[in-house]
ROMAR-240224 format. One line per 8 residues: number of its first residue (from 1); their letters; for each residue z, y, x of C-alpha. Coordinates in steps of 0.05 Angstrom, whole numbers, plus 5000, padded with zeros to 4 digits. Layout:
<recs>
NUM = a = Z:Y:X  ... .
</recs>
This chain:
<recs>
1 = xxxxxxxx = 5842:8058:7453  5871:7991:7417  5929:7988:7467  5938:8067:7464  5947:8062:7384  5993:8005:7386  6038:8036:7431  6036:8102:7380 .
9 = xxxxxxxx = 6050:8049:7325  6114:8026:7368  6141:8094:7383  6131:8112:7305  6167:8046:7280  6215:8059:7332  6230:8126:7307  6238:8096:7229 .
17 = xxxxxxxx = 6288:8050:7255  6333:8094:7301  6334:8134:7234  6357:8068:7202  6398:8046:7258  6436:8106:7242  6476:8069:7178  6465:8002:7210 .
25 = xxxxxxxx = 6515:7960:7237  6466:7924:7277  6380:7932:7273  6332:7869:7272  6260:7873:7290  6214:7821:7252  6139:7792:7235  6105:7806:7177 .
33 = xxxxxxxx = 6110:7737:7162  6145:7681:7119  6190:7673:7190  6206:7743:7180  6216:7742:7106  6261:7680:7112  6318:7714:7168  6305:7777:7123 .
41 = xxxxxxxx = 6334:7737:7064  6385:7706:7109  6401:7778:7128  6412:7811:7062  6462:7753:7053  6503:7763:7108  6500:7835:7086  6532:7817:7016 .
49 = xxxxxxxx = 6586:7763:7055  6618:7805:7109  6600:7882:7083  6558:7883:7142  6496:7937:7144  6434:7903:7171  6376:7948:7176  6313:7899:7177 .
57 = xxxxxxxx = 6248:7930:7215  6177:7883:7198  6116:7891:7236  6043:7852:7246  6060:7797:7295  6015:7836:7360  6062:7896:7344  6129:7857:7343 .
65 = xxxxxxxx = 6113:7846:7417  6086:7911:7429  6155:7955:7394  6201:7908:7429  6167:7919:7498  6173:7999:7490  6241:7993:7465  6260:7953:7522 .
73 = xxxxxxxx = 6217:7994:7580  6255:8051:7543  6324:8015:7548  6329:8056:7461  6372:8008:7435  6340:8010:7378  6341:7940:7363  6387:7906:7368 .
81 = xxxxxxxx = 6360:7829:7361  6286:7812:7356  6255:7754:7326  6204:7725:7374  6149:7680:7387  6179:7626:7446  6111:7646:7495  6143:7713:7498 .
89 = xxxxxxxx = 6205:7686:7521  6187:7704:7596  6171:7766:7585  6224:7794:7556  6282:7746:7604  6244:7773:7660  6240:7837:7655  6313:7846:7641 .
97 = xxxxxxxx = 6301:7857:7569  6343:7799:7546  6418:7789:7544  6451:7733:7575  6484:7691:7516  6529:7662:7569  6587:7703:7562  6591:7703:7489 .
105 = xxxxxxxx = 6587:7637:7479  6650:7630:7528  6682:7690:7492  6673:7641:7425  6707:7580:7460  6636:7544:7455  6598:7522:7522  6537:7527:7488 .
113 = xxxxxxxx = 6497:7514:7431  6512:7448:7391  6478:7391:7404  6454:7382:7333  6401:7432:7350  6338:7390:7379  6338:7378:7449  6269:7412:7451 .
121 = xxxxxxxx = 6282:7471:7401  6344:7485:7457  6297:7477:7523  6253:7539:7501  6319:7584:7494  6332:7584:7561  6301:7619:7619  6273:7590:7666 .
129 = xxxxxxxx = 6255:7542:7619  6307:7482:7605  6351:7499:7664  6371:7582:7664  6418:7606:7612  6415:7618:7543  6372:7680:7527  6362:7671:7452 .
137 = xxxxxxxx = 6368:7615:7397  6322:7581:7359  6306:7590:7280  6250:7568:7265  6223:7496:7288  6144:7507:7286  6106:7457:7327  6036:7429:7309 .
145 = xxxxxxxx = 6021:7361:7282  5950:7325:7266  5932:7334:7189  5879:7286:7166  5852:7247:7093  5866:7182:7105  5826:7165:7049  5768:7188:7086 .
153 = xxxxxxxx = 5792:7170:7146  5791:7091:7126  5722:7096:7096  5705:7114:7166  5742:7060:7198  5802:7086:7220  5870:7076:7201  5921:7131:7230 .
161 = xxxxxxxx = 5885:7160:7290  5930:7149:7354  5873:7177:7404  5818:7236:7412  5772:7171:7410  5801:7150:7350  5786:7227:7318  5718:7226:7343 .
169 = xxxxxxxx = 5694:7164:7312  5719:7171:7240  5692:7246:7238  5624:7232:7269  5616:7189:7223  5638:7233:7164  5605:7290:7187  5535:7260:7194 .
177 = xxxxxxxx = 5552:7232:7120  5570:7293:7093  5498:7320:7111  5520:7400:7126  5563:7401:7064  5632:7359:7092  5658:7354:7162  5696:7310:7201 .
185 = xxxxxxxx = 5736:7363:7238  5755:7433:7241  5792:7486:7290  5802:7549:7311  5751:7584:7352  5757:7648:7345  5770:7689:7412  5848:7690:7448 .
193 = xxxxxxxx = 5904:7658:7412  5874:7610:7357  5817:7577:7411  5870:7568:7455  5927:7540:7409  5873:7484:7392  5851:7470:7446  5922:7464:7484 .
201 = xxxxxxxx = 5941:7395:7460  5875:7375:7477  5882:7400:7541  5951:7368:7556  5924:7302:7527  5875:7291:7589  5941:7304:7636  5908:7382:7643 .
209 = xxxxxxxx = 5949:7447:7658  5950:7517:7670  5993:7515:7734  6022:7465:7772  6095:7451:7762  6130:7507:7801  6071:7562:7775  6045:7580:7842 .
217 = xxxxxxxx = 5972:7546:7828  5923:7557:7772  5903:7494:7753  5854:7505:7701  5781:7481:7733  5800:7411:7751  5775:7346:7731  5826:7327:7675 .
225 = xxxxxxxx = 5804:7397:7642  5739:7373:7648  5755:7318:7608  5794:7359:7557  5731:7402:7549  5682:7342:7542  5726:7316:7482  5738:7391:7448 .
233 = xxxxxxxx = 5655:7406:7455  5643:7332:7414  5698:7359:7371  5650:7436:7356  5591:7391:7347  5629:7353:7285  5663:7415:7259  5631:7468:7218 .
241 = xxxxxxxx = 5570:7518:7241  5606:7579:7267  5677:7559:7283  5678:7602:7341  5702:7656:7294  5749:7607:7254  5821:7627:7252  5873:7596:7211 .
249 = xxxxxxxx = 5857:7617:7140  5788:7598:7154  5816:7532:7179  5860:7518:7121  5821:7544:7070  5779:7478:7088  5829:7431:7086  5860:7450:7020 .
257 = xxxxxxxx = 5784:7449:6996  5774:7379:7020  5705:7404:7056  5745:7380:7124  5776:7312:7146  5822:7322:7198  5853:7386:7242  5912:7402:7284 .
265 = xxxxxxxx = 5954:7452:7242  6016:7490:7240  6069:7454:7187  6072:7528:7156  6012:7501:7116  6039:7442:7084  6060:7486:7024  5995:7504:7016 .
273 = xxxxxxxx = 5963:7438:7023  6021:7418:6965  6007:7481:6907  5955:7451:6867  5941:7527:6852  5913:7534:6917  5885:7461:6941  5842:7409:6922 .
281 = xxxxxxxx = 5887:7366:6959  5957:7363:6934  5984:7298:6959  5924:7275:7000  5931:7294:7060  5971:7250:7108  6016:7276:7182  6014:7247:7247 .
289 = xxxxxxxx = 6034:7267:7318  5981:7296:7368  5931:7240:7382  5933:7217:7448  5872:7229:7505  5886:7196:7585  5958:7208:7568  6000:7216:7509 .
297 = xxxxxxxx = 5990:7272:7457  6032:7331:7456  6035:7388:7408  6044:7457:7419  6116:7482:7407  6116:7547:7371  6185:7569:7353  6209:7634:7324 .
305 = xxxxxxxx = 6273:7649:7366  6321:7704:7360  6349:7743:7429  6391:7811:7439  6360:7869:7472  6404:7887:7529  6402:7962:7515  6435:7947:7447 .
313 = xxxxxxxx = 6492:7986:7423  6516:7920:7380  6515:7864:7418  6581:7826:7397  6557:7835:7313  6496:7813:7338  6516:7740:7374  6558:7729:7305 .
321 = xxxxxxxx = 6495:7742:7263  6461:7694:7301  6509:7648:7301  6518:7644:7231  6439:7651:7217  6429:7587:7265  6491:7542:7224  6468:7487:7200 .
329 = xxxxxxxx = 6476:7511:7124  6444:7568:7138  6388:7530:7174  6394:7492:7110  6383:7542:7070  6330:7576:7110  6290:7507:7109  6287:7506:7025 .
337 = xxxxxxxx = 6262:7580:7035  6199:7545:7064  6215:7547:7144  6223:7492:7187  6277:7475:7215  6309:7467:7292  6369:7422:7271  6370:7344:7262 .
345 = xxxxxxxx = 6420:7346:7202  6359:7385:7167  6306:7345:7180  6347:7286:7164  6385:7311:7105  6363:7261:7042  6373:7322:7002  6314:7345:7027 .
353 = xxxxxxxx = 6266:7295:7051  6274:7259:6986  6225:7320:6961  6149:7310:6963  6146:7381:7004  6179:7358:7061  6157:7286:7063  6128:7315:7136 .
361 = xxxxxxxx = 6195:7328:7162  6198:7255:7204  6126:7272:7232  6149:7345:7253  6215:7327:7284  6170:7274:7326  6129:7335:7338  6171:7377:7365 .
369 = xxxxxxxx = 6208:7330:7413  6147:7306:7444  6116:7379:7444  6104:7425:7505  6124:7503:7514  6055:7541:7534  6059:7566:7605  6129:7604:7616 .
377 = xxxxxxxx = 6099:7662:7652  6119:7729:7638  6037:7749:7640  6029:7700:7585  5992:7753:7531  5937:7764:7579  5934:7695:7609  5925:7671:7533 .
385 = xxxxxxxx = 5871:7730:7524  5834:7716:7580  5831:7642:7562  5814:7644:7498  5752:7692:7504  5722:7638:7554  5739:7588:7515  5707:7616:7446 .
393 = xxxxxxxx = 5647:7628:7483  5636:7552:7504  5650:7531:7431  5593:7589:7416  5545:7562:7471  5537:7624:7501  5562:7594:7568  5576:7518:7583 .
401 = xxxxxxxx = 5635:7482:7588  5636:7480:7658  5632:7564:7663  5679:7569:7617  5725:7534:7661  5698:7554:7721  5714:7635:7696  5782:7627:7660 .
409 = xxxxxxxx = 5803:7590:7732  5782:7663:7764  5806:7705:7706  5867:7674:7706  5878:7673:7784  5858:7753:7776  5917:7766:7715  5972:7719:7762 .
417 = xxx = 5959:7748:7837  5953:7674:7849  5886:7662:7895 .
</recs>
C-alpha cells in the first residue's frame, strides 16, 4: 500500500509539473530540503539574469526518488534535471535514465569539470564510480564528520579522539557520570537509512564492506564486521535508552541540549549547533574527522548532485544551468545560503572561514576527501532497507549482533542475486 501511494504521489506531481513545464524553459525536480531551497534560490536568479523560465518541482526526499524513477520508466520528460542523493547515482546511470555529460562538455570546449571541484565531490559524478563518464555534477558537499564537547571530552581524559577506542573511553566514563541524565554518545537507530548511515563509518573503520571490490560478493558477515559490530553495540550501551528509534532530530536535539558528548553528524547541523535560539551549545562543540578503528576512519559522502533525464526535451539549457549553478561564485554564493560546498576556492576562501559558522570548513573538506561513496549498486534503496531493519534490531536487542549480521548477509545476497 506505501509503495502503491507513492507511485500515485509521483504520477500526481508529475502531472502538476508537465502543466508547469508547459511555460518552462527547462523543469527541476528537488527535496523538501535546505539543498532544495538553496538551487531553488540559485534558480530564481538565473531566472532574473538570462530571462530564463525555470519551473522548480519540491518533494519529501523518499518521493524525489520515487517521481524521478516513474518519469524516467515513463521516458515523460518531465524533468528535465533532478537534484539527487549520490547513492542513487546507480540507479538512475543504469537504467538509462541519465544523460551522458560527455558530449556537452566537448560541445563547451571543456574536457571536463575543473579541477577546483574536490577530487572526491568529482569521483561520485561518474558512473561506474571514478572511472565512467560524467552523469551529473556535484552541488552540494555533505559528508559526515565526528562532533564532540571537548570540554567534556578532557574531563574524561581525552583530547581530540583519533580512534573508536578513544570514543569509548571518554563516553563510558561520562555516561556512567552522568547517572541516566547525560550520555557519552548518541546515534541513529531507527530502522533503514539513519542505523545504517551511523553505523557505515564504523563499519569501514574495522576494514568492513558490503561487497568486495568488483560487487560480485556480499561481504557483510565476516570477521572485520564483527568487529565493527562489537564497537557500535559498546557504543548503544553508552548512548541513550531507546536509540533504536533515534533519527536525526532526535540526535541533534541532544547535542544542541548538551545531554550528549559526542556523535557522527551531518555538517547541515552546524547552524543549528551555532543559533543560540536553538542550542545550549553555541560555540562548544568542537569537529574532527571519523575516528579511526583497525584502519583509518572514513566518513560517509553524501552529496546532493544534479544530472539530466535523458527523456528531456531541454537538455542543452539544462547543461548551462548547471554549469553556471556549479561556478565557483555561484557555489559561493550557495555556501553563505547555508550549503556546503564541493569546490576548494570555497572552503578556502578567508571570506568565509574567517566567520565563526564555518570555522568547520577545514574539518569537512578533510571529510570529504578521505570519505567513501555507499555501495554503487543500482539496488541500493533496498540493500540500505534491508540493512538497516537488522541492524535496528541488534541496537534494540531483539536479535544479537551476530544474527543481525548473519541475516542482512542473506537479505542482502536475496535483494543482489548474489549467492
Amino acid at each position: 500500500m506505501v509503495r502503491k501511494f507513492c507511485l500515485a504521489l509521483a504520477v500526481a506531481a508529475s502531472a502538476l509539473a508537465i502543466a508547469g513545464a508547459a511555460w518552462a524553459d527547462f523543469t527541476i525536480l528537488v527535496p523538501s530540503s535546505a539543498e532544495g531551497d538553496g538551487l531553488r534560490a540559485a534558480a530564481a536568479d538565473y531566472s532574473k539574469m538570462k530571462g530564463t523560465k525555470v519551473e522548480i518541482v519540491q518533494a519529501p526526499y523518499a518521493n524525489v526518488f520515487e517521481q524521478a524513477a516513474n518519469a524516467g520508466a515513463t521516458k515523460s520528460g518531465v524533468f528535465d534535471i533532478i537534484l539527487m542523493d549520490d547513492p542513487w547515482i546507480p540507479f538512475f546511470a543504469e537504467n538509462g535514465h541519465l544523460e551522458d555529460l560527455t558530449p556537452y562538455f566537448k560541445n563547451a570546449g571543456m574536457e571536463g569539470p575543473d579541477d577546483d571541484f574536490l577530487s572526491k565531490s568529482l569521483a561520485i559524478c561518474r558512473n561506474p564510480y571514478n572511472t565512467g563518464p560524467y552523469v551529473c555534477l556535484p552541488y552540494v558537499g555533505n559528508a559526515q564528520m565526528f562532533f564532540y564537547d571537548p570540554i567534556k571530552f578532557k574531563e574524561a581524559g581525552v583530547e581530540t579522539p583519533k580512534t573508536w577506542d578513544d570514543v569509548l573511553k571518554a563516553s563510558k566514563a561520562l555516561t556512567e557520570a552522568g547517572v541516566g541524565r547525560y550520555f557519552g554518545y548518541v546515534f541513529r537507530g531507527g530502522q533503514g537509512n539513519p542505523v545504517v548511515a551511523d553505523f557505515m563509518p564504523i563499519f569501514w573503520s574495522y576494514g568492513a564492506d558490503l561487497f568486495n571490490a568488483d560487487r560480485s560478493k556480499v561481504t557483510i558477515d565476516t570477521p572485520e564486521g564483527a568487529a565493527a559490530m562489537k564497537t557500535f553495540m559498546a557504543l548503544r550501551d553508552v548512548s541513550p535508552k531507546g536509540v533504536e528509534s533515534y533519527n536525526a532530530n532526535e540526535v541533534g536535539t541532544a547535542l544542541a541540549a548538551g545531554t550528549a558528548a559526542s556523535s557522527i553528524n551531518w555538517p547541515d547541523w552546524v547552524a543549528t549547533f551555532e543559533d543560540p535560539s536553538q542550542s545550549r551549545m553555541v560555540g562548544k562543540i568542537s569537529h574532527s574527522p571519523i575516528p579511526a578503528g583497525t584502519k583509518p576512519g572514513s566518513s560517509e559522502i553524501g552529496h546532493w548532485t544534479m544530472g539530466i533525464m535523458t527523456a528531456s526535451k531541454n537538455k542543452q539549457e539544462a547543461f548551462d544551468f548547471m554549469i553556471w549553478a556549479t561556478s565557483p561564485e555561484q557555489i559561493k554564493i550557495s555556501a553563505e545560503r547555508g550549503n556546503p560546498p564541493v569546490r576548494t576556492s570555497t572552503f578556502t576562501d578567508p571570506e568565509l572561514t574567517k566567520q565563526e559558522q564555518f570555522r568547520h570548513y577545514p574539518v569537512l573538506m578533510e571529510a570529504i576527501q578521505a570519505s567513501t561513496p555507499r555501495p554503487r549498486h543500482p539496488k541500493w534503496p533496498e540493500i540500505e532497507n534491508a540493512f538497516g531493519i537488522e541492524l535496528s534490531k541488534a541496537v534494540a536487542g531483539t536479535i544479537t549482533p551476530e544474527e543481525a549480521l548473519k541475516n542482512s548477509q542473506a537479505a542482502v545476497e536475496e535483494i543482489t542475486g548474489l549467492k
